[in-house]
SEZAKOL-202871 format. One record per atom (N, C-alpha, C, O): x, y, z; atom name. Coordinates in pm, whole numbers, padded with zeros to 5 digits. Atoms other than C-alpha are relative to their C-alpha. Layout:
BEGIN
- east | north | up | site
- X | Y | Z | CA
...
This chain:
BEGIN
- east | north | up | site
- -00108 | 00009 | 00096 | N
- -00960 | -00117 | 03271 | CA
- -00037 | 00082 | -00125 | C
- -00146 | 00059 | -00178 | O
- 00016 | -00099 | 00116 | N
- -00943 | 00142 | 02986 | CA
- 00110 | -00076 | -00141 | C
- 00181 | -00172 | -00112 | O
- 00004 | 00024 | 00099 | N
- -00837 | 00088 | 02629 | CA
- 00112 | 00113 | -00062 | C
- 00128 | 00233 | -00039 | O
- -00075 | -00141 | 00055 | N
- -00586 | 00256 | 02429 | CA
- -00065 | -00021 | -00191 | C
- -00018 | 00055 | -00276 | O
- 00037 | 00026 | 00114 | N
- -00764 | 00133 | 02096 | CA
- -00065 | 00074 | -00065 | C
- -00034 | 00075 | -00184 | O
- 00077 | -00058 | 00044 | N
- -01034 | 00367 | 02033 | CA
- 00074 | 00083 | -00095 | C
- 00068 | 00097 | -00217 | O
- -00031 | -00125 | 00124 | N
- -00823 | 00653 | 01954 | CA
- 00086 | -00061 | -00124 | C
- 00078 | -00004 | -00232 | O
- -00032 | 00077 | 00094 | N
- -00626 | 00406 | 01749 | CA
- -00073 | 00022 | -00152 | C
- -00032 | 00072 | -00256 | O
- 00135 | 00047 | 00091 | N
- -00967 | 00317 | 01545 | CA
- 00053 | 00105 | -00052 | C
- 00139 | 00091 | -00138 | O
- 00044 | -00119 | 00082 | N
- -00997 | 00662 | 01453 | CA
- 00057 | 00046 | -00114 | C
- 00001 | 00102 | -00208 | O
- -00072 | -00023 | 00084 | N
- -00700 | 00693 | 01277 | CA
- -00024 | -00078 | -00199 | C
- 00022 | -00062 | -00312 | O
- 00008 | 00138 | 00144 | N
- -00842 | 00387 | 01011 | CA
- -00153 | 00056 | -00011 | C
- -00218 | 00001 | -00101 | O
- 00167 | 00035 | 00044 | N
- -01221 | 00493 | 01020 | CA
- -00027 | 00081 | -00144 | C
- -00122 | 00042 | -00212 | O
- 00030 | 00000 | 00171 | N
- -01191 | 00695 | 00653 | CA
- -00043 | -00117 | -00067 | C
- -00141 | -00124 | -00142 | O
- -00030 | 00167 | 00097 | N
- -01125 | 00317 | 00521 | CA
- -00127 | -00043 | -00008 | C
- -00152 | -00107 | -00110 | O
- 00126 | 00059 | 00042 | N
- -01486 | 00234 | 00562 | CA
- -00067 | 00104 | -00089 | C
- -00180 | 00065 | -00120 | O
- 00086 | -00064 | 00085 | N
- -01615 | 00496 | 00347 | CA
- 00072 | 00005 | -00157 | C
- 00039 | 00070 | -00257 | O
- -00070 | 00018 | 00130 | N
- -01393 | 00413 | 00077 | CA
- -00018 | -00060 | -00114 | C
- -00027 | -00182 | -00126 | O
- 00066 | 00094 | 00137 | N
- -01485 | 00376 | -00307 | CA
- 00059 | -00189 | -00009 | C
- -00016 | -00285 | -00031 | O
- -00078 | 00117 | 00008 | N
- -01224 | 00064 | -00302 | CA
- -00032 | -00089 | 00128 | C
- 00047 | -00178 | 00161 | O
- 00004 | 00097 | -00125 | N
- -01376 | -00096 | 00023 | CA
- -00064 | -00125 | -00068 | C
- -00171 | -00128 | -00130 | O
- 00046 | 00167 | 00081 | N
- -01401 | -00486 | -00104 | CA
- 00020 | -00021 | -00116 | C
- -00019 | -00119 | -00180 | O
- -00040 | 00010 | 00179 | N
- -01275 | -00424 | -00439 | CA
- 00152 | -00109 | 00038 | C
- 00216 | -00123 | 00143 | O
- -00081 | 00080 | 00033 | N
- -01027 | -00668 | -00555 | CA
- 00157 | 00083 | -00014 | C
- 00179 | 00131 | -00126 | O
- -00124 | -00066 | -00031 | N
- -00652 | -00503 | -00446 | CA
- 00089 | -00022 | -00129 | C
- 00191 | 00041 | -00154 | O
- -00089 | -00040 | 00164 | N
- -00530 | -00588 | -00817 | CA
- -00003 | 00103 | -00106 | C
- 00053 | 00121 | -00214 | O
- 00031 | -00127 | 00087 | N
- -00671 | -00283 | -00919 | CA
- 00100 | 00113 | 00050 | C
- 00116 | 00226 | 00002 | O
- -00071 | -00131 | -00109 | N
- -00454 | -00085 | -00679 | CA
- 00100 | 00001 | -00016 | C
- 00165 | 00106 | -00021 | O
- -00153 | 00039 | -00035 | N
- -00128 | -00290 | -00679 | CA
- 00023 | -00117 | -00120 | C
- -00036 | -00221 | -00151 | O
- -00046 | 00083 | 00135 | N
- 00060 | -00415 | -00986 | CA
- 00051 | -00123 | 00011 | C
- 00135 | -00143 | 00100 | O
- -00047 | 00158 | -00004 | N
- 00126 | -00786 | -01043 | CA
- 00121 | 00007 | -00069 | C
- 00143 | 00051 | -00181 | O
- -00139 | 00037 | 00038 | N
- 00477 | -00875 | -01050 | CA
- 00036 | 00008 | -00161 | C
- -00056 | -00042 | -00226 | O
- -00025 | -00038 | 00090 | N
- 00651 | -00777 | -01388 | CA
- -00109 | 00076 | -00100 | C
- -00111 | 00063 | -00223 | O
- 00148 | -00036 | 00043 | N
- 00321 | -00596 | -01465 | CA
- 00109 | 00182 | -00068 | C
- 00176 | 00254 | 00007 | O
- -00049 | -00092 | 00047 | N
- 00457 | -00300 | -01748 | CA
- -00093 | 00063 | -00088 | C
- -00207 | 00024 | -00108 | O
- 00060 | -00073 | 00122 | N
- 00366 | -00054 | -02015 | CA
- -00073 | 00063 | 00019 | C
- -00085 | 00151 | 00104 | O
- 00190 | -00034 | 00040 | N
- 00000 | -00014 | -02162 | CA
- -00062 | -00122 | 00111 | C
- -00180 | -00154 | 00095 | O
- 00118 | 00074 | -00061 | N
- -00123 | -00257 | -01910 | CA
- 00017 | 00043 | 00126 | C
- -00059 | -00010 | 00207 | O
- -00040 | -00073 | -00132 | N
- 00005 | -00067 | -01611 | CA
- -00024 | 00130 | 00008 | C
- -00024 | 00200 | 00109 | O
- 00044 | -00121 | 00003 | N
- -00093 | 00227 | -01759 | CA
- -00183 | 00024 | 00002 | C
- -00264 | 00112 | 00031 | O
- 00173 | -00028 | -00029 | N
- -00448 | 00127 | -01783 | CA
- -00059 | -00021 | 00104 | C
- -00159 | 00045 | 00132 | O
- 00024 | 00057 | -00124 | N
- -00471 | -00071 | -01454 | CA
- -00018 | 00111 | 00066 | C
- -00136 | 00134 | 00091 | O
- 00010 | -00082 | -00022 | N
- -00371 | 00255 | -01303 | CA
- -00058 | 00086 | 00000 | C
- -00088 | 00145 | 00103 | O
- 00090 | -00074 | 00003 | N
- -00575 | 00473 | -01494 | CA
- -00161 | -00077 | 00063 | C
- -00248 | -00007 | 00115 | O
- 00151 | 00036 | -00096 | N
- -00897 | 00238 | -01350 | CA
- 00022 | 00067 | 00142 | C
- -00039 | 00165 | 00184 | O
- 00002 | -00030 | -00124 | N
- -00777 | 00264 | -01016 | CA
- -00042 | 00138 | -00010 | C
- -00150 | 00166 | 00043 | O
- 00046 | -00109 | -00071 | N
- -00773 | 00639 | -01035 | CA
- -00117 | 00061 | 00042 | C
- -00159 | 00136 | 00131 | O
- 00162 | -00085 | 00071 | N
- -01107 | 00689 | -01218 | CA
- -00043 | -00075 | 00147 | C
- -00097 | 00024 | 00197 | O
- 00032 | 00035 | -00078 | N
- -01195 | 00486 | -00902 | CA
- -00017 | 00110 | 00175 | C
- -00098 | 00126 | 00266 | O
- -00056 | -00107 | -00139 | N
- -01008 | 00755 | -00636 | CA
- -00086 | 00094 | -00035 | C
- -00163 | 00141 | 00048 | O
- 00083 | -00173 | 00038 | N
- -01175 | 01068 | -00861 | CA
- -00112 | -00040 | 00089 | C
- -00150 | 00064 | 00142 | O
- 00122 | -00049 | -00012 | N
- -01484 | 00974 | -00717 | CA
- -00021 | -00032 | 00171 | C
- -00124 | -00007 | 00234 | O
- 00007 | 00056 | -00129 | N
- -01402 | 00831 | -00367 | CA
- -00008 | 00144 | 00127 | C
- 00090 | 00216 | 00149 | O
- 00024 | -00085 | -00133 | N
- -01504 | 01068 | -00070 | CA
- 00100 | 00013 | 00101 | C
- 00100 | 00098 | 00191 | O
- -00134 | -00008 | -00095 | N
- -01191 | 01005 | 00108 | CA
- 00132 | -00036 | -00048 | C
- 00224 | -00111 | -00017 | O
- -00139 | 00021 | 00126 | N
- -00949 | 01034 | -00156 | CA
- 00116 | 00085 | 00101 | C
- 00235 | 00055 | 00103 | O
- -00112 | -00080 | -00063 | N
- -00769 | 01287 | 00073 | CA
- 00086 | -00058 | 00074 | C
- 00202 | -00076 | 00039 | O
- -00016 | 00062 | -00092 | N
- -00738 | 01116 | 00401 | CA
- 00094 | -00123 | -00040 | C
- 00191 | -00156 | 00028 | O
- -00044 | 00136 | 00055 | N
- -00635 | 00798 | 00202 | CA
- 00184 | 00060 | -00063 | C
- 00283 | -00011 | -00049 | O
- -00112 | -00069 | 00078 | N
- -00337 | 01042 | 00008 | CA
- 00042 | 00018 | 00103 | C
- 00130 | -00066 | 00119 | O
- -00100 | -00019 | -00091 | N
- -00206 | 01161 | 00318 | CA
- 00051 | -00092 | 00082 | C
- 00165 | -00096 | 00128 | O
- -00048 | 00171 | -00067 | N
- -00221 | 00802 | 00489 | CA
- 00138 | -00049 | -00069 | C
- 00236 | -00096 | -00011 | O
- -00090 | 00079 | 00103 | N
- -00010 | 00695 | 00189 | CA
- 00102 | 00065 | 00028 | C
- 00196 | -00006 | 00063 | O
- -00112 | -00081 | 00009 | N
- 00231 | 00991 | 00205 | CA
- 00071 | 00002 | 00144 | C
- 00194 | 00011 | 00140 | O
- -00057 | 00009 | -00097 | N
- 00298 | 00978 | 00578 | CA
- 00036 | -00107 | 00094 | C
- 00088 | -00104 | 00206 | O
- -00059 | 00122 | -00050 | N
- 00331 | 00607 | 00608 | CA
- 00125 | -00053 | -00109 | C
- 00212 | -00137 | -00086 | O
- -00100 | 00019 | 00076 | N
- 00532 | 00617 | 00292 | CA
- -00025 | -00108 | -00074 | C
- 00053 | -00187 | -00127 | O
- 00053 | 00141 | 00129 | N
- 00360 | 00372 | 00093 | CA
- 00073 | -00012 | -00146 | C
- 00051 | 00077 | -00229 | O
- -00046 | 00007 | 00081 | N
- 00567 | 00244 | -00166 | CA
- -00058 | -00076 | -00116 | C
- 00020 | -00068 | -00211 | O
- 00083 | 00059 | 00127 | N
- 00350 | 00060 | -00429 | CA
- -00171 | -00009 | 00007 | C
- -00248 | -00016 | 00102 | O
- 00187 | -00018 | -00042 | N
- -00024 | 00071 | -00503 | CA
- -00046 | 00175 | -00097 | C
- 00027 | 00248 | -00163 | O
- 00090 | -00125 | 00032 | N
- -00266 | 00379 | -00607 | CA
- -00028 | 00024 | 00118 | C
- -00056 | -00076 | 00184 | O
- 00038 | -00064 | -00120 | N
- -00335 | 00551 | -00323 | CA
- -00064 | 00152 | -00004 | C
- 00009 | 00241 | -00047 | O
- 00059 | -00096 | -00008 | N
- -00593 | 00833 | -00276 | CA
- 00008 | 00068 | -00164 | C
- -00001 | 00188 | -00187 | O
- -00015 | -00065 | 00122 | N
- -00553 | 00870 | -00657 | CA
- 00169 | 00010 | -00064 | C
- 00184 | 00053 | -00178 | O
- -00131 | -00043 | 00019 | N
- -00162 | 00891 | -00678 | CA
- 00056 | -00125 | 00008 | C
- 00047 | -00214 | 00092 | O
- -00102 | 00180 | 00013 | N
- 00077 | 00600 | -00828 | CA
- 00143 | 00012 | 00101 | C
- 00148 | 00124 | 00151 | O
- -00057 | 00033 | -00016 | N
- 00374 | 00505 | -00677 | CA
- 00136 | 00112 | -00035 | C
- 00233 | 00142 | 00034 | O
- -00140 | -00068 | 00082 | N
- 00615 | 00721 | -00908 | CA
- -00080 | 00137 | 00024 | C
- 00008 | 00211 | 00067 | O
- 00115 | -00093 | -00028 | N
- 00348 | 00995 | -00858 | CA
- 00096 | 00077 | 00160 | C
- 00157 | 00184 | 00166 | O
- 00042 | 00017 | -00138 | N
- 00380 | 00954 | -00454 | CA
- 00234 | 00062 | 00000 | C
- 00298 | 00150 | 00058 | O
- -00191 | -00028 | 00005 | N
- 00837 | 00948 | -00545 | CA
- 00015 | 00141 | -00022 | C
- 00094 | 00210 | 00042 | O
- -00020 | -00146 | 00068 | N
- 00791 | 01283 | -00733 | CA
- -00018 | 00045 | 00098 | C
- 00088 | 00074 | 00154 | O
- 00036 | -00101 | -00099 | N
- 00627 | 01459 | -00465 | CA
- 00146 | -00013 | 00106 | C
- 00223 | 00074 | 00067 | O
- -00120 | 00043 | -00068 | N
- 00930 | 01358 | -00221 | CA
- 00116 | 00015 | -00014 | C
- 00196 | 00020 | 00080 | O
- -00152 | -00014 | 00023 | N
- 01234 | 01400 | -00419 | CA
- 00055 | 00156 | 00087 | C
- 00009 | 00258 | 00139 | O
- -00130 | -00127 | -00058 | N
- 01550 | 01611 | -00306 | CA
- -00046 | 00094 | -00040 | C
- -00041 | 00184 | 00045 | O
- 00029 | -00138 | 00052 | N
- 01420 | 01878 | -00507 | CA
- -00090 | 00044 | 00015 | C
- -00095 | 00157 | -00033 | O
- 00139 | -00024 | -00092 | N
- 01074 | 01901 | -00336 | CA
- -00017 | 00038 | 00122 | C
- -00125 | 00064 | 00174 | O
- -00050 | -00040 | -00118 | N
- 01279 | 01986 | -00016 | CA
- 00034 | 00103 | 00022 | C
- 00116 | 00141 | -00062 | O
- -00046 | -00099 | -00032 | N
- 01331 | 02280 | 00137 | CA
- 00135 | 00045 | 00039 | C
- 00207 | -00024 | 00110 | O
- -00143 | 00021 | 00001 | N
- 01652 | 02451 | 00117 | CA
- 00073 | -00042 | 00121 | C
- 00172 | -00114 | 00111 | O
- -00062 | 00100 | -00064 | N
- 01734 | 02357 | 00442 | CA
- -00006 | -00142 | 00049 | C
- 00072 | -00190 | 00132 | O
- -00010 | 00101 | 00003 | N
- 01609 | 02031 | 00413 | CA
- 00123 | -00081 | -00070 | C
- 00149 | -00191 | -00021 | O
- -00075 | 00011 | 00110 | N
- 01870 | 01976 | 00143 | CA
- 00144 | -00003 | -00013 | C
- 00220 | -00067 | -00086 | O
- -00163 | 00007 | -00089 | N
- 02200 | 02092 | 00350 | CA
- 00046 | -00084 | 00058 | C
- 00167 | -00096 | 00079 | O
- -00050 | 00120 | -00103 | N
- 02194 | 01801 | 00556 | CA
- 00038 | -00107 | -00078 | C
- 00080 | -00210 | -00025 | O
């Protein structure tokens, strides 16, 4: 009997080399009505966290091609992650349809 899991794994094995492996996920992801200067600093931790993470990439494109909607991810917020995406980030014939 064979396995279809392995190649699965592979897709998640960045995640163990990750600055944020066992860190506390409130650094990543904002607590309910969480605004301002305290969302702006939360954020800025997380990133200073991504600058230095070894798989900041892997983790950014995870985010971008599962479409992660809240959180820091690979260094990039939420509104960050929207910008890149908008209508106007589309190619013109993305844009006709």
């Amino acid at each position: 009997m064979t396995t279809q899991l392995k190649p699965l794994l592979r897709l998640w094995e960045w995640q163990a080399e990750a600055a944020c492996r066992g860190m506390d996920s409130s650094v990543f992801f904002s607590p309910p009505g969480e605004r301002g200067n305290a969302r702006r600093r939360r954020e800025e931790i997380a990133r200073a966290i991504c600058r230095c993470c070894p798989v900041r990439v892997p983790c950014d494109s995870f985010a971008a091609a599962s479409e992660q909607r809240y959180g820091v991810w690979g260094g990039r917020t939420e509104a960050e992650r929207r910008t890149a995406v908008s209508p106007s980030s589309r190619t013109p014939a993305a844009r006709r349809t």
